[in-house]
ZAMARGU-4260 file (C-alpha; in steps of 0.2 Angstrom, whole numbers, plus 5000, padded with zeros to 4 digits):
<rodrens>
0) 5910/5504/5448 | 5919/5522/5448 | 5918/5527/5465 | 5931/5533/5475 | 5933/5530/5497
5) 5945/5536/5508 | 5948/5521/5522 | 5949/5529/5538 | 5961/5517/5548 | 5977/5527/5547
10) 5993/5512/5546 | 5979/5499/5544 | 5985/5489/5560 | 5967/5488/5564 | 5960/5481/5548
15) 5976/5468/5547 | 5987/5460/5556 | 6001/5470/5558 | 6015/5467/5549 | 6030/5460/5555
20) 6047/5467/5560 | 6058/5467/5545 | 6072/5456/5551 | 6057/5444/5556 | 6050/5445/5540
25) 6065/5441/5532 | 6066/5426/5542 | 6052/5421/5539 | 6050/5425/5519 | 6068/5412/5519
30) 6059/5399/5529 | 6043/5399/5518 | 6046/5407/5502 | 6052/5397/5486 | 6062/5406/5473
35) 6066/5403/5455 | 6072/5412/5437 | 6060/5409/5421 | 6071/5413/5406 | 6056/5424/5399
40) 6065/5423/5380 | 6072/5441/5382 | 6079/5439/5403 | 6080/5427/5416 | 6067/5434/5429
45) 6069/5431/5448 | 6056/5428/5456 | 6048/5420/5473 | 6033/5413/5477 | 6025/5415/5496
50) 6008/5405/5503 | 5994/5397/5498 | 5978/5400/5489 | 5973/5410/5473 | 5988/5415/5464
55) 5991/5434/5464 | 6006/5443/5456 | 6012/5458/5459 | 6024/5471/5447 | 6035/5483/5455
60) 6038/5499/5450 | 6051/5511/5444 | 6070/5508/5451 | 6061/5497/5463 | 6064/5476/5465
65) 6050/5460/5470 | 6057/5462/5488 | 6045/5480/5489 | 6031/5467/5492 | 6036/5459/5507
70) 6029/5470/5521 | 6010/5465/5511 | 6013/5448/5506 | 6019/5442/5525 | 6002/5445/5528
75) 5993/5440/5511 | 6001/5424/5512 | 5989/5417/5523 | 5976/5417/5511 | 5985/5419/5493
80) 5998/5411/5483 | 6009/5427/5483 | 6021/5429/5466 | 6034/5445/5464 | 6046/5445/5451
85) 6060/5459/5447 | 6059/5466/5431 | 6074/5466/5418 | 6089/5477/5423 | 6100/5472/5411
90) 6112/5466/5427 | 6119/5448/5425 | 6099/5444/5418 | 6103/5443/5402 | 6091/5460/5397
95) 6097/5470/5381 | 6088/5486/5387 | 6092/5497/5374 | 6082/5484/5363 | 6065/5483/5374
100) 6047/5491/5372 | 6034/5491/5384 | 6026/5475/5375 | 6039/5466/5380 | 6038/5468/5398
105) 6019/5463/5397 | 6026/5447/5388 | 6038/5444/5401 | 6024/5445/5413 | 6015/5431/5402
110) 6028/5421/5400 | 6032/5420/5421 | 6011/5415/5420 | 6016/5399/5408 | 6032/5393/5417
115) 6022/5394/5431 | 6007/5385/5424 | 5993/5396/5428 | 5980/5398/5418 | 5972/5411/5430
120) 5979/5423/5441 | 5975/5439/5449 | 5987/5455/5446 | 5994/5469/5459 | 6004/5483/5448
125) 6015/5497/5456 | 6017/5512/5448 | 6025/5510/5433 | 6020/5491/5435 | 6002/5498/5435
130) 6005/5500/5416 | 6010/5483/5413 | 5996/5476/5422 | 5984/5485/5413 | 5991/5481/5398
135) 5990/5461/5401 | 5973/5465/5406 | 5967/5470/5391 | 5976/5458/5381 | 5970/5441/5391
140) 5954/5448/5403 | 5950/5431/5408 | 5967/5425/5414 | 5967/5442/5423 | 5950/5443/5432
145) 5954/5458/5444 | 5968/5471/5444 | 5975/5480/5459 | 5986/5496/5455 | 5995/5505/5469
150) 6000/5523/5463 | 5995/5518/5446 | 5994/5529/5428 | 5989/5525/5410 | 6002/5539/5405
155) 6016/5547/5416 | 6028/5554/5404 | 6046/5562/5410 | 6048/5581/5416 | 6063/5587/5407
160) 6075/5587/5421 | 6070/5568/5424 | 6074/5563/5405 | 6088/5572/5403 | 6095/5562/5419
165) 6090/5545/5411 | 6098/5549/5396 | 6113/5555/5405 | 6113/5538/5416 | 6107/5524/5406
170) 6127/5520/5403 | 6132/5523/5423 | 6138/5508/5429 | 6134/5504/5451 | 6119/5506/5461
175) 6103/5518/5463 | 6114/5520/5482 | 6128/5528/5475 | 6118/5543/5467 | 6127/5556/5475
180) 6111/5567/5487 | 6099/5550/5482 | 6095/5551/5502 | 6091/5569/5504 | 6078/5568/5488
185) 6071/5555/5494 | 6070/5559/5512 | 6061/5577/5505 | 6048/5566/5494 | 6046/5552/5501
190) 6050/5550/5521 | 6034/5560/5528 | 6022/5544/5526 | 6032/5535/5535 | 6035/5544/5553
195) 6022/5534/5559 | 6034/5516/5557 | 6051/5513/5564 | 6066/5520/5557 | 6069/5500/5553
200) 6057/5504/5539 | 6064/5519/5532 | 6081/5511/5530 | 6075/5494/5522 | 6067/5506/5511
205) 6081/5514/5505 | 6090/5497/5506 | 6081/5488/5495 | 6077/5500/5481 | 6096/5507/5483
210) 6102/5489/5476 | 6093/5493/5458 | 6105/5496/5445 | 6108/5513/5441 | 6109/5510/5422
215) 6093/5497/5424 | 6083/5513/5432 | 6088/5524/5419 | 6083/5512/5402 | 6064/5509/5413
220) 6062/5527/5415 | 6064/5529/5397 | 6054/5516/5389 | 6038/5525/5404 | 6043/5541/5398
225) 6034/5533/5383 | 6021/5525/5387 | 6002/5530/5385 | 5988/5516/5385 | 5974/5527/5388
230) 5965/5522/5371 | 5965/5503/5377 | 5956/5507/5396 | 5938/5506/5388 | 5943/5486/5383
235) 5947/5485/5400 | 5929/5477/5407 | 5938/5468/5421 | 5935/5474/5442 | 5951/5488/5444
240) 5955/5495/5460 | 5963/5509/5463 | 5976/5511/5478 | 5981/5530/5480 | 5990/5539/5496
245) 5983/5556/5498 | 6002/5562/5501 | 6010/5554/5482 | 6022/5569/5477 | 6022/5559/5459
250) 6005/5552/5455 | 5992/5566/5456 | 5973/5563/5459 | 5974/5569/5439 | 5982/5554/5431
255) 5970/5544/5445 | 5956/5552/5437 | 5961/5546/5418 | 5961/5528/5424 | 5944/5531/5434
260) 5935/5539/5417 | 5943/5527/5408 | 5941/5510/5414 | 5923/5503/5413 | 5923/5495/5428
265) 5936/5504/5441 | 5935/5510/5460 | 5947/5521/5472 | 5953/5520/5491 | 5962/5532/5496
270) 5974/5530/5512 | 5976/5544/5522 | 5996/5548/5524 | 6001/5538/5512 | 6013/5541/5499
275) 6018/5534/5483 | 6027/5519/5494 | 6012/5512/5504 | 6019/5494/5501 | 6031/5499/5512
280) 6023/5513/5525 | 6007/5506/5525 | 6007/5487/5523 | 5993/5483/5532 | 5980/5494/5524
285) 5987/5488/5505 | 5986/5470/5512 | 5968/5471/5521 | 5961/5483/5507 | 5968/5469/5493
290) 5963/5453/5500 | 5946/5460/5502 | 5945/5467/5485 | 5949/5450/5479 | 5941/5438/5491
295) 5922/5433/5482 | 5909/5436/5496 | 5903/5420/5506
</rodrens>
């Protein structure tokens, strides 16, 4: 199935429902949603649970939190049992961070599958979540029919600059929003793809990923900075797709290309304008390219 398209709908609001304001979505996610913790054994994981219909969880990525999902799942709902879950911070959670190892985030991700009694699920991975996904694919293909990764690698290790800066801030106690010039390297890498939504969507974004414990960022970037699961993409036999923004300043078509060689059975979309945030800049196409990826054919 290694193929790649580029979707020609630009936000997507033609291929979806559009997304909802966020104060509205808020609204609603309160109304609808139920939330929990499953002690995994290593954390207590948050986690929520939004609409009906085959179960579907999705992994967040570096620095990033469940609530990234929202602007996708609001629509998603209608046709999926929509599950996000924070991975460990180390933030009144329990986590010893120092002590974890990639396996263990794919066992917490196993563990959230059994409290919640499912035996079958499918799986959404963001960026560094991509790995985790994988990882779980390839260890339990049945339980994981399909895998969706947005921005996703089999090996992403850190530039020099960016290790030495984990290292340096693993100890730092606060949040990601009190990184002194955070908003002007983000606004350089990241604010482009989203000219086209409100400035609503811009702030929430900085909002919500500004909340992440600085220290909890800092001990994730180090255990990806050693990640490499490229020799386990050939076990991988299950449908992958691949959700890339032609405007990603950190995953390259390169590190798409290692998946697509790799993984038997793996497709692209591009989105055109899209960053390395499309869960937030472009809801509706990861929402309507998702659902159709997933849905069997009548």
């Amino acid at each position: 199935m290694t193929e790649t398209n580029t979707c020609q709908n630009g936000t997507g609001a033609s291929c979806a429902a559009a997304a909802p304001a966020i104060a509205e979505l808020v609204r609603r996610f309160e109304r609808e949603a139920t939330q929990g913790v499953c002690n995994t054994g290593r954390y207590r994981c948050p986690y929520y649970i939004w609409g009906q219909g085959p179960p579907l969880v999705f992994i967040h990525g570096l620095g990033d939190t469940k609530r990234s999902f929202l602007p996708p799942i609001a629509i998603l709902s209608k046709q999926f049992r929509c599950i996000a879950y924070d991975l460990p911070t180390g933030r009144r959670d329990g986590a010893h961070l120092r002590n974890y190892r990639h396996a263990d985030l794919v066992k917490d991700l196993f563990a959230l599958l059994n409290h919640l009694e499912l035996k079958k699920s499918y799986v959404f991975g963001s960026s560094f979540g991509s790995t985790i996904a994988l990882a779980a694919a390839c260890l339990e293909p049945k339980r994981l029919p399909r895998v969706v990764l947005q921005g996703g690698f089999a090996r992403r290790p850190l530039f020099p600059a960016e290790l030495l800066l984990a290292r340096v801030t693993r100890f730092v106690p606060g949040e990601m929003r009190h990184l002194p010039y955070r908003e002007r390297l983000l606004q350089r890498a990241h604010r482009p793809p989203f000219s086209e939504r409100s400035p609503e969507v811009w702030q929430t974004f900085l909002d919500w990923t500004g909340a992440t414990p600085i220290s909890g960022a800092a001990w994730q970037a180090l255990i990806l900075h050693r990640v490499d699961i490229r020799r386990i993409l050939p076990e991988i036999r299950q449908p992958v797709l691949l959700l890339c923004g032609d405007r990603d300043p950190l995953i390259t078509s390169a590190h798409e290309d290692v998946l697509l060689k790799g993984l038997p059975n793996a497709g692209r979309i591009i989105i055109p304008g899209a960053g390395h945030m499309p869960s937030y800049s472009h809801p509706e196409m990861v929402a309507s390219i998702t659902r159709d990826f997933l849905t069997p054919p009548p």
